[in-house]
N, C-alpha and C positions, 0 to 999 in steps of 0.2 A: 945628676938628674936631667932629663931631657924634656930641652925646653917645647913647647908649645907653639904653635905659628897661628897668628890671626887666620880668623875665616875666609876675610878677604886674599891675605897674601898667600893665603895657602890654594885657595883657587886659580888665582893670576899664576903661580907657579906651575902648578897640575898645565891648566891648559895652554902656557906657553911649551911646555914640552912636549905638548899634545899635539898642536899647530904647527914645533918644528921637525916633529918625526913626519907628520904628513908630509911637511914642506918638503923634507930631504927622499922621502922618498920620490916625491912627483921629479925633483931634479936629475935622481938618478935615473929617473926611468925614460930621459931624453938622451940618455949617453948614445943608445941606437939608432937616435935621427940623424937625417944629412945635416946635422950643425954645425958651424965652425965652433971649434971650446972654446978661446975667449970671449966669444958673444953670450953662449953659455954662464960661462964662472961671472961675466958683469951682471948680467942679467939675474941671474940667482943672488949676487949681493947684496943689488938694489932691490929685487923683491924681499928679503928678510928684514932689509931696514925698514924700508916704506911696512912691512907686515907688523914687525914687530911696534914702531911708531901707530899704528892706528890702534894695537891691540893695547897699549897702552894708556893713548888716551881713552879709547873707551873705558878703559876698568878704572879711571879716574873720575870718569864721572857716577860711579857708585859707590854709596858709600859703605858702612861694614856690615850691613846686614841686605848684600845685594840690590838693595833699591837705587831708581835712581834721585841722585840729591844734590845734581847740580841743573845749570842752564841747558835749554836743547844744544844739540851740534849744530855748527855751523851748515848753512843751507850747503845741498852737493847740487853741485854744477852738473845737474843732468836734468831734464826733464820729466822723464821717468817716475824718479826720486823729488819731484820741489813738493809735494803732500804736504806738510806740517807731522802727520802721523810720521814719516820716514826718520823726521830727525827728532822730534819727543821722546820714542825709544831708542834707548843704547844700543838695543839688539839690531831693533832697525835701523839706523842709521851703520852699524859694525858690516850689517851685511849687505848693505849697499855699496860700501865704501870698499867692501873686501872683493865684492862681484866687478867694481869697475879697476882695483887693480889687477886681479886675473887677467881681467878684458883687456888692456893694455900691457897686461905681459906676454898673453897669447896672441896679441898680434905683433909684439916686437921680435919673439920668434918665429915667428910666420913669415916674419921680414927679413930674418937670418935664413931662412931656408936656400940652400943652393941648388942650383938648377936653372934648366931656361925660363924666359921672360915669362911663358904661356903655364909651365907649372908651378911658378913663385904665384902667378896672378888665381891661379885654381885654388892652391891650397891659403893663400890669403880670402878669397872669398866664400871656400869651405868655413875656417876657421868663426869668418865672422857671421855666417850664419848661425855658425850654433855657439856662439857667444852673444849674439841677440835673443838666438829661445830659452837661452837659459839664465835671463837677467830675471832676477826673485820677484819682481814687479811681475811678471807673468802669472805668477802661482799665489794660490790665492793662503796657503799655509807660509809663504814666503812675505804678501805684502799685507801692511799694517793699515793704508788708506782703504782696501776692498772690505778688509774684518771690521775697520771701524764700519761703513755704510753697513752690512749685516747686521751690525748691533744697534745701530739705531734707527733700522728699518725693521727690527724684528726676527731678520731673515726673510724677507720679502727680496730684498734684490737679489739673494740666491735665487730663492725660484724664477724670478724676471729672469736672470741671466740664465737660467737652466732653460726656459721654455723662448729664448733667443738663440741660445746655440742648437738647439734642436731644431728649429726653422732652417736653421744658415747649416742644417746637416743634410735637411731635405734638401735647400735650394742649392748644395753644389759650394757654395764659397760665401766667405767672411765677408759679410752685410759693412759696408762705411759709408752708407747714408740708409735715409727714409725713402725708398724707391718709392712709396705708394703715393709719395709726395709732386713728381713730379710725371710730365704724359708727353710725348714728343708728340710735338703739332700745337700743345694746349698751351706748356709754360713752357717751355724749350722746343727751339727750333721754330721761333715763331715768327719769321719776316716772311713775307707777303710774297707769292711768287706762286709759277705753274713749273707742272714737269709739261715738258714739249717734245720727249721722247723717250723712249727708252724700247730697252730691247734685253734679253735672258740676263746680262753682267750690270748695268747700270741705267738710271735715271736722269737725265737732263734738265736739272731746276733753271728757271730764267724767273731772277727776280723784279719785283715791280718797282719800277723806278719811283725816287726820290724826290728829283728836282727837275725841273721844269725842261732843262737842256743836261744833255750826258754827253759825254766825249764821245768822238766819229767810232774809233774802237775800242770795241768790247771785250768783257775781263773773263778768263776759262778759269774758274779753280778744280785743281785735280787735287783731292782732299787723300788720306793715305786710307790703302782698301784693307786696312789690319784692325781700322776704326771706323764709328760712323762720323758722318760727315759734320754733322751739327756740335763738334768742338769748334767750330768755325763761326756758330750763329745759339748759342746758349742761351743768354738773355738780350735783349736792347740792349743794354750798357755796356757788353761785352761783346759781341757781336762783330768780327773781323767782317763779314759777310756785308753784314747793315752799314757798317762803317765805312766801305768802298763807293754801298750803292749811295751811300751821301755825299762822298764826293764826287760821282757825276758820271760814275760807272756804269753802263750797262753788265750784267754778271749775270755767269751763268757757271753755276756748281754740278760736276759729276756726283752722283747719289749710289755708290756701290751697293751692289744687291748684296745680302748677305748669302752667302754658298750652302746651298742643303745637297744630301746625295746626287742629286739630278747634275749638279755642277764640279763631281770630284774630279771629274776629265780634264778639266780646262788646264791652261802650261801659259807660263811666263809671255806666249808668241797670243795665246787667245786674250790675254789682258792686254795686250797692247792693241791688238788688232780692234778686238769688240770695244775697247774700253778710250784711250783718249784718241786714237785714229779716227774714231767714227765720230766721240765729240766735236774735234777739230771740225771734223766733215758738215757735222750739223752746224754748228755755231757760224759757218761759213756760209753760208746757206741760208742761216735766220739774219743774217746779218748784213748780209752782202759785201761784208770784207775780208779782202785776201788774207789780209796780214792783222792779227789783233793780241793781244797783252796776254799771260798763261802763269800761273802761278800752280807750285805743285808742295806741299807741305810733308815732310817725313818721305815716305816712303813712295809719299803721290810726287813726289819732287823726282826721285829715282825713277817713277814709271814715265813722267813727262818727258823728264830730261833723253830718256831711251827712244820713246815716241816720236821725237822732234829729230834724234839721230836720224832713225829709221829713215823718216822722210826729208833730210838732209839725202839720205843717197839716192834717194828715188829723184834727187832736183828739186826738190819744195823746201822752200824755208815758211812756214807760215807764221810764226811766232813773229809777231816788233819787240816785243820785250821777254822777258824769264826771270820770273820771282822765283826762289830756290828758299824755304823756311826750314833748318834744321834738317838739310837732306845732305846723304852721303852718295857721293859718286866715288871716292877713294876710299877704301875698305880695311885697309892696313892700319887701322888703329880705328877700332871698334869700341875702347872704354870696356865694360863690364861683361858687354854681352858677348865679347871676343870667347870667354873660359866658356861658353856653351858649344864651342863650334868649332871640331876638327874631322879629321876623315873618317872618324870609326864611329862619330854623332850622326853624319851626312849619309854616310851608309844606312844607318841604320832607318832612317826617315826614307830614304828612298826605296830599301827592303817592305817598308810599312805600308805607307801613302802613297808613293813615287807611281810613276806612269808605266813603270817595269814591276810595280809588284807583284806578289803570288797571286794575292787574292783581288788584285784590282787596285786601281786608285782610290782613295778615301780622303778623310778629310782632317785640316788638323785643326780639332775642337778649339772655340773661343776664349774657353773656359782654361783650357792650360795656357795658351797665349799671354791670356788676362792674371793668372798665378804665377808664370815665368816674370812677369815685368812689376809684380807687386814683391816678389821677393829681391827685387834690385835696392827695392827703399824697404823689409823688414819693419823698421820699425815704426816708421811711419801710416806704412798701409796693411799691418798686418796685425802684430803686436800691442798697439794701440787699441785696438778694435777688441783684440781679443779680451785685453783687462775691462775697458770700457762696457763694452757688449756682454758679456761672462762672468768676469770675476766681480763686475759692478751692477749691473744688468741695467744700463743706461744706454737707451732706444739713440742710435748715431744720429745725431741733427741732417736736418736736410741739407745737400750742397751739391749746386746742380753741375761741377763739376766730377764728381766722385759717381753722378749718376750716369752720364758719359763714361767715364772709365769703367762701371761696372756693366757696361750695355756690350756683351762683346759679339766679336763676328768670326767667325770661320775660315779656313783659308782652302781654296785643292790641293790635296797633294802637289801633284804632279806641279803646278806652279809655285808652291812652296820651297820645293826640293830644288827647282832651276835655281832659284830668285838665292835658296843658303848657299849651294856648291859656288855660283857662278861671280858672287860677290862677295861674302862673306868667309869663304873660305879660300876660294882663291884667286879673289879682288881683277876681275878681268875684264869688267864692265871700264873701266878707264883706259886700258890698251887699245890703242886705235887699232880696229879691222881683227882685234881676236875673238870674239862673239858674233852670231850672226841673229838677227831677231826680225822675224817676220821677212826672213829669205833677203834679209840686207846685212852687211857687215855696219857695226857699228861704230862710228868713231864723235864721241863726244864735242871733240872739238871743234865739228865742223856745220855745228850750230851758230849759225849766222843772227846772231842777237844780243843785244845791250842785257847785261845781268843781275838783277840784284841776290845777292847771296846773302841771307840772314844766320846767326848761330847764337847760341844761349849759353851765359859763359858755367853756369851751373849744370848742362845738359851731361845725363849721366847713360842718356841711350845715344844718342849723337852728341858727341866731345865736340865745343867749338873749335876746336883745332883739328878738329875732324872735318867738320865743314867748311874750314877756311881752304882744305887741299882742292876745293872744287875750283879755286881762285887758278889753280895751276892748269888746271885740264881742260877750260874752257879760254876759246883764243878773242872771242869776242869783249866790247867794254865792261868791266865789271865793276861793283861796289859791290865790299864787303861791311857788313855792318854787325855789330855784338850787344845783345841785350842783358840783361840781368836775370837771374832766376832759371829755371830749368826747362824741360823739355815744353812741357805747353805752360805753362805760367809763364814763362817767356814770351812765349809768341804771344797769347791771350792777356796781354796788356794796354788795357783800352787807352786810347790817348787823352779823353775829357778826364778821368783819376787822377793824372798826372804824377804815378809811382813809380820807383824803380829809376833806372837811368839807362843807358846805352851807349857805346864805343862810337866813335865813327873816323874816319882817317881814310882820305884820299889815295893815299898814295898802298901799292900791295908789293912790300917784300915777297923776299922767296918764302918767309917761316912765319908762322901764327905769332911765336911768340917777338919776332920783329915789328909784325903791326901791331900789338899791342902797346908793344913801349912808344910806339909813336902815335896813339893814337888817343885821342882826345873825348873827357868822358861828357857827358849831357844826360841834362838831369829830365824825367821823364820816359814814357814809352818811344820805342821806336818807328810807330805807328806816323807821326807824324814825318817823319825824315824818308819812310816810304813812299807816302801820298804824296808827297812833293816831286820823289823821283818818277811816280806814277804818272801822275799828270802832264808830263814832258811827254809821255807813253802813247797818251790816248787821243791826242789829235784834236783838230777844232770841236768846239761845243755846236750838236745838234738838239734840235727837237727832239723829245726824246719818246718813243713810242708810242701809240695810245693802247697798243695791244699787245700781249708776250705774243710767240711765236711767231707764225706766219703761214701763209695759207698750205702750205707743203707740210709743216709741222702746228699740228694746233693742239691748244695744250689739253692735256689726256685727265689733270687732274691738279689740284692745289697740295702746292708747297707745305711740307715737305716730302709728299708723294709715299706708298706705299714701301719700297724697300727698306729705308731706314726706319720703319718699324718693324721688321721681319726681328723674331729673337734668333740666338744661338741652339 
């Protein structure tokens, strides 16, 4: 007589064979990648156990008439997945738990892959982008927290999230705040100051002083021209900007104009020339001092640090000091955004936008800029938003950083194309005398000025080990210093919060990773270890203005001036 098999065990059977005929297939079907086979055959082991142990605890927690009829699963160490809904259900919690072994198996062969550094690093950041679109938290027949809100909204946050993504279809890109929430000039970008010049590329803010006496010389910030300026001055509290003019600063912020067709001509030689040469020039001029303190952030650090070359060959040193925040002058270890950029990328931007194209120079839109650097963080600035905004239809809180990052700005061609080839692909801005800018040869090093070098040890567009090589290229006294958190959360760490902590160490081996072992952590922003170094910078305390500008430059309008409200 033939026996009979429980419901249960007869299921758990069915689909364990079900699960290992897929499994064997998907393994055989890597026989034709560059794999090495032992990494293969371990890695197929370990996925059948780890597979086969979850599929089992799952079907343990139900009992013989498929329900379930035990305690929820153990919370999963993802964020994604901490819902309550995710581990309640067995399904849902099986299919979390089986989405993040894939994800960890397809990156351990992504890590097997052979080949040079630049296609290991392509096809690892291929991989994980679409193992982040395809986490079941995305899909709303996939997650159990989106279905629940529908069921106790009715089906209201469907339609919310249906009449959200429709918005965010018109406006171009994935909404990660309440823009209508914030007004540059109104709640952001709101320290007190005039512009006191400007001309076709930029605006010259001069903000109003603080305290009673400011130091002899005065502070130039060259903010990076890929952003606007006001990452620098977002609220009081946060405000790098505010926070100098309190310690005794006189400042004065470059205001990049945003680029519309009328400026697709401009080249690498016109941003230097129109852009901090001529601030130099003015600030020199409202101030009446040779020599005064320059700080250049991201990519504004790259254009200063070029600037000050320039006029190193022409015989001028104007700078007394040089703040350097998460900027790269050594190019050779780019972190992520290395996989976008080789000769047949560069070509192709130059065929397009470049100063030699067919059809002219144009412009390379804000709006891909602003999607190329939100795909670096996925899940954070993408995928999030999409379940939040869509599959929940919950309106993204206001955060007037995310308003900033979604404000974006335009670049010229033709200056885009010098700035990828000449750096970023084939790092030449560091070799003394192989670039020539604004009809001078350039050599870094022969920038006559005390340095401080800032880097963010979480920084994923600039590697603090990327920024420590500036330590090498410049001959003058330097201090390198390392902060906590990422590319601007790093730097945008006010020193009255007193969050986060930061490196500091005297002394600069040849390698990042030598200063680091020597060097000493502190707890706090590094906001304050700056202003100290500042203040050595700026010279005796005078009276400090009773007017911005000055009768040659008078100011044209209030802080934060017309360009940085130009849209994309």
């Amino acid at each position: 007589m033939k026996s009979k098999r429980a419901p249960q065990a007869e299921t758990k059977a069915d689909s364990a064979q079900a699960l290992g005929a897929a499994m064997g297939d998907f393994w055989k079907s890597l026989a034709g990648l560059n794999l090495p086979v032992q990494s293969i055959t371990a890695l197929q082991g370990d996925y059948v156990k780890q597979a086969s142990e979850l599929w089992n605890q799952t079907v343990s927690r139900l009992g013989a008439d498929g329900v379930d009829a035990a305690a929820p699963a153990a919370p999963i160490a993802d964020k994604r997945f901490a819902a309550p809904a995710w581990i309640e259900s067995p399904a849902a919690a099986y299919t979390a738990q089986m989405y993040l072994l894939n994800a960890r198996t397809l990156m351990q062969l992504a890590d097997s892959v052979q080949g040079d550094a630049k296609t290991r690093a392509r096809v690892r950041f291929g991989v994980q982008q679409w193992i982040d679109a395809m986490s079941p938290a995305n899909f709303m027949a996939l997650n159990p927290d989106a279905q629940r809100k529908a069921l106790e909204t009715q089906g209201e946050s469907v339609a919310q999230g249906m009449r959200q993504l429709w918005d965010d279809l018109r406006k171009g890109s994935v909404s990660q705040t309440d823009d209508s929430v914030f007004e540059v000039g109104r709640n952001v970008a709101t320290s007190a100051g005039a512009v006191v010049f400007e001309n076709e590329l930029f605006q010259l803010i001069e903000y109003k002083p603080l305290t009673p006496k400011v130091h002899q010389r005065p502070m130039l910030f060259v903010p990076p021209c890929i952003n606007k300026f006001y990452i620098l001055d977002l609220q009081p509290e946060n405000s790098l900007i505010r926070y100098t003019v309190e310690q005794g600063h006189r400042v004065f912020v470059m205001s990049w104009r945003n680029p519309d067709e009328s400026l697709a001509h401009l080249t690498w030689d016109n941003y230097i020339e129109l852009g901090p040469l001529k601030a130099i020039e003015v600030v020199r001029a409202i101030s009446g001092c040779k020599q005064f303190n320059m700080l250049g952030f991201c990519v504004g650090g790259t254009i200063i640090a070029t600037a000050l070359a320039v006029l190193a060959a022409r015989g001028e040193q104007p700078a007394h000091s040089l703040t350097l925040l998460t900027t790269l002058l050594d190019f050779s270890a780019t972190g992520v955004l290395d996989v976008f950029v080789d000769e047949a990328s560069v070509q192709m931007r130059e065929m397009t936008i470049g100063a030699d194209a067919p059809n002219g120079p144009g412009l390379l839109k804000g709006k891909e800029l602003a999607t190329t650097f939100s795909f670096l963080r996925p899940n954070d600035l993408v995928w999030n938003y999409v379940v939040g905004n869509y599959l929940k239809g919950e309106a993204p809180p206001p955060f007037d950083l995310l308003y900033w990052n979604g404000d974006s700005t335009n670049l010229p061609g033709p200056m885009y194309c010098w700035y990828l080839r000449h750096t970023y692909l084939q790092n030449e801005l560091r070799q003394p005398g192989k670039l020539t800018v604004c009809g001078e040869p350039v050599d870094l090093g022969a920038i006559d000025a005390p340095v401080y070098i800032y880097g963010s040890r979480e920084d994923h567009i600039v590697p603090w080990t990327a920024a420590y090589e500036s330590t090498g290229i410049l001959n003058s006294k330097r201090r390198f210093v390392l902060g906590a958190s990422g590319h601007i959360a790093g730097v945008i760490n006010p020193a009255a919060k007193n969050k986060r902590s930061h490196w500091v160490n005297d002394k600069l081996p040849a390698t990042a990773d030598a200063w680091f072992a020597g060097a000493t952590e502190k707890p706090g922003s590094w906001w304050t270890d700056w202003s100290a170094w500042l203040g050595k910078q700026g010279g005796p305390l005078v009276a400090a203005p009773k007017a911005l500008g000055s009768k040659a430059y008078k100011p044209i309008e209030p802080a934060p001036g017309r360009y940085v409200k130009q849209k994309a």
